[in-house]
N, C-alpha and C positions, 0 to 999 in steps of 0.2 A: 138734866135734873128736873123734877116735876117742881114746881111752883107751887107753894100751901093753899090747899082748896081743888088744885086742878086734876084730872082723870087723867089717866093714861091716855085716852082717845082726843082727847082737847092737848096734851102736851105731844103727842104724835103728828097732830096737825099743825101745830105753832112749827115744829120742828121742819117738818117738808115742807111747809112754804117757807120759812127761811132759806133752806136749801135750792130750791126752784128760781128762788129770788135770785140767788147769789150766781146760779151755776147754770139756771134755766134747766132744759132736759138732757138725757140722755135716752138709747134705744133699750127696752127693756127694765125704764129705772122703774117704774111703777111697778112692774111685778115683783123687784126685789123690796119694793117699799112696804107692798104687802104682804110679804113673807114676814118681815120682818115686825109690823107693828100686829101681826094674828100670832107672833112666838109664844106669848101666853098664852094659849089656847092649845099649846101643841101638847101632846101627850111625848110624842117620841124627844122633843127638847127635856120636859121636864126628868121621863128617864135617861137619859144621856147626861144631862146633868149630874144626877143620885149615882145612875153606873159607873161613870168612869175612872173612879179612884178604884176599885175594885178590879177591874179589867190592870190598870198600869200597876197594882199588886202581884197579877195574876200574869202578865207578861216578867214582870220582874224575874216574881217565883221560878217560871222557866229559863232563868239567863238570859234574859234580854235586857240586861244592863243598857242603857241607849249611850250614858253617858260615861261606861268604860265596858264596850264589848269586848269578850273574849275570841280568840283567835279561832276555837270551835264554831263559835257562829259565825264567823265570817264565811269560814270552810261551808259548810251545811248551807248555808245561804249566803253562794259568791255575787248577789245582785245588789249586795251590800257595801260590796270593795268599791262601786261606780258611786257611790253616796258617800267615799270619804277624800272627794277634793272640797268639801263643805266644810266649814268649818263648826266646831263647837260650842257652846256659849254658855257659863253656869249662868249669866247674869237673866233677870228676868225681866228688867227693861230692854225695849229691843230700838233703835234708835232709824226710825224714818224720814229719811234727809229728801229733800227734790234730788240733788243732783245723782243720789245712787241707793242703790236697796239692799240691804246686808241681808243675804239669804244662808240663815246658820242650817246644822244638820236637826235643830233643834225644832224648825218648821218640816220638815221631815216627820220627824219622830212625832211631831201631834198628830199631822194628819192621818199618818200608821194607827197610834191608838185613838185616833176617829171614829177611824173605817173598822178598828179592833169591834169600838165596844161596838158599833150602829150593828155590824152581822149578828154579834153577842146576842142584843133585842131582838132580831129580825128571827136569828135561829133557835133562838132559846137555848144557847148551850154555845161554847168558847169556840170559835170557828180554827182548822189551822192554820199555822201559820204560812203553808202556802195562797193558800185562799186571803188569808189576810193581803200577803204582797201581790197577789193577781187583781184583786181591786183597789188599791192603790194606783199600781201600773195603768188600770182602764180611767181613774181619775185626772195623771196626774197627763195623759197623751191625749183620752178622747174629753175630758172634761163633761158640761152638762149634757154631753152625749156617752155617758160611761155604762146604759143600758141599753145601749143599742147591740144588737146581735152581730157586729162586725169584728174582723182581722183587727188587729193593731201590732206597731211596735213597741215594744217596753219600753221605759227610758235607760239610755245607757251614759257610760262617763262622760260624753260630750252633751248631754242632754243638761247633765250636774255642772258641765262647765258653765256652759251658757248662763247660770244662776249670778256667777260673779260680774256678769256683764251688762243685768239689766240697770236702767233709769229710770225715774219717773218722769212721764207729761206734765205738767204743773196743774192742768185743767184738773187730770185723770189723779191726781195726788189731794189735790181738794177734797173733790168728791171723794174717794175714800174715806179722809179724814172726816169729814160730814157725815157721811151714814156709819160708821164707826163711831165715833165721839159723840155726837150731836143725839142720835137715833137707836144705834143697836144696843150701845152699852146702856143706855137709860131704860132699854125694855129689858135686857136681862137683869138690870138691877130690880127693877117691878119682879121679875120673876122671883128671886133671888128672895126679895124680901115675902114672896105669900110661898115659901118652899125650906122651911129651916131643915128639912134631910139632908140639902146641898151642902157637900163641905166644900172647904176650902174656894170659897168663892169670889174671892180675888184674883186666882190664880184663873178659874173660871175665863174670864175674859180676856185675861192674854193669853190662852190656849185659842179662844177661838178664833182673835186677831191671828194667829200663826196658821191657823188653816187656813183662812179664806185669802192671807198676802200670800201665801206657797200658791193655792190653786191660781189667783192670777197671776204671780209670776209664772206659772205653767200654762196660759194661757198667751200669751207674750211670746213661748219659748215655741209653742206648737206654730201659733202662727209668724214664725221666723222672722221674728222684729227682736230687737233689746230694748222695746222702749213702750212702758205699759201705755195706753188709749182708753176712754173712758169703757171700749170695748171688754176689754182684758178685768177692768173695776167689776160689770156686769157680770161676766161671764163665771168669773169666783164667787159672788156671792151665787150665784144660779147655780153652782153645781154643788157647796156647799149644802143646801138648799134643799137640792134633789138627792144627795148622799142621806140624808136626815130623814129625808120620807118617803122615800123609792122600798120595793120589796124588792132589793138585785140580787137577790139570794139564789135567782131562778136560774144565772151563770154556772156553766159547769167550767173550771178550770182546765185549759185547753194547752 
């Protein structure tokens, strides 16, 4: 929270040395630091922000109920049957323990309508829906390498299993917690506050906590540990990051 008198750039600084202080470094923490203290500056946050009630309308509209799919969709898109050993969650707290990480089908489902709206902006016009799950799929395997021009495998139900399994580092659960609480959420609130188009802006922030804990638990899973590293912390807010400001539009669905 900013302090009366203080700038966002003076409350950005208080915030990363406390954090450096407590935790010292990590590889690549500096560049998510400034991804993150230049988010007011972004054009593509601020529409993503405004978009994405419109988009999770507009998936709706088409039967993409998330939270009571019909059995049509399962059919038409069976990549979705390996995403139901996840469980569901109406609740919109989501409860971040050290000893285990509850990964609902609910972190899923934001990062789906992510990746929805970010093509939406990229292409000017409602991407399909299989484009939408083939960039997901290059997200959730290759991560901040999801524009590289290579093969990959999808994730399949063991890929979904392995969700049940992760743990946190206690190191790597700090840090989280720090650039999350201390850092992200105080600059989306600055955002938030010079942007009264954004609705529902509570909701806001625990969407984008469900993107970035899914990518590094996807991060964990790819690199075949169950145990997030301050590595796995990095490598989610990086590709988070890069989904937000990449043109991957240039992918032809293979």
């Amino acid at each position: 929270m900013l302090l009366n008198g203080e700038n966002l750039k003076e409350h950005n600084d208080r915030a990363i040395l406390r954090l450096k202080d407590k935790l010292g470094d990590s590889y690549g923490l500096d560049d998510v630091l400034d991804k993150i203290t230049s988010l007011h500056e972004s054009n593509d946050f601020k529409k993503y922000a405004e978009k994405r009630e419109d988009i999770i309308d507009c998936i709706e509209n088409d039967g993409f109920v998330f939270k009571n799919l019909e059995e049509s969709i399962f059919k038409k898109y069976p990549r979705l049957l390996d995403t139901s050993v996840l469980k569901r969650s109406s609740l919109i707290k989501f409860g971040f323990k050290v000893s285990g990480l509850d990964i609902y089908f609910n972190h899923y489902e934001n990062l789906f309508i992510y990746i929805a709206t970010m093509l939406t902006l990229k292409k000017k016009e409602f991407p399909s829906y299989d484009e939408i799950f083939y960039f997901v799929d290059r997200a959730m395997t290759l991560l901040s390498n999801f524009d590289e021009d290579c093969d990959f495998k999808a994730p399949d139900k063991d890929f979904f299993i392995m969700f049940k399994k992760i743990v946190w580092n206690k190191r790597a659960f700090k840090l989280f917690k720090e650039i999350i609480y201390s850092i992200l959420y105080d600059n989306i609130d600055y955002i938030i506050s010079n942007n009264p188009q954004i609705h529902n802006k509570r909701r806001l922030k625990t969407e984008i906590k469900l993107q970035i804990t899914f990518l590094i638990a996807c991060s964990t899973i790819t690199n075949k540990s169950n145990r997030i590293v301050d590595f796995d912390v990095i490598c989610g807010f990086k590709t988070y990051f890069k989904l937000l400001n990449s043109e991957y539009t240039m992918f032809k669905i293979k």
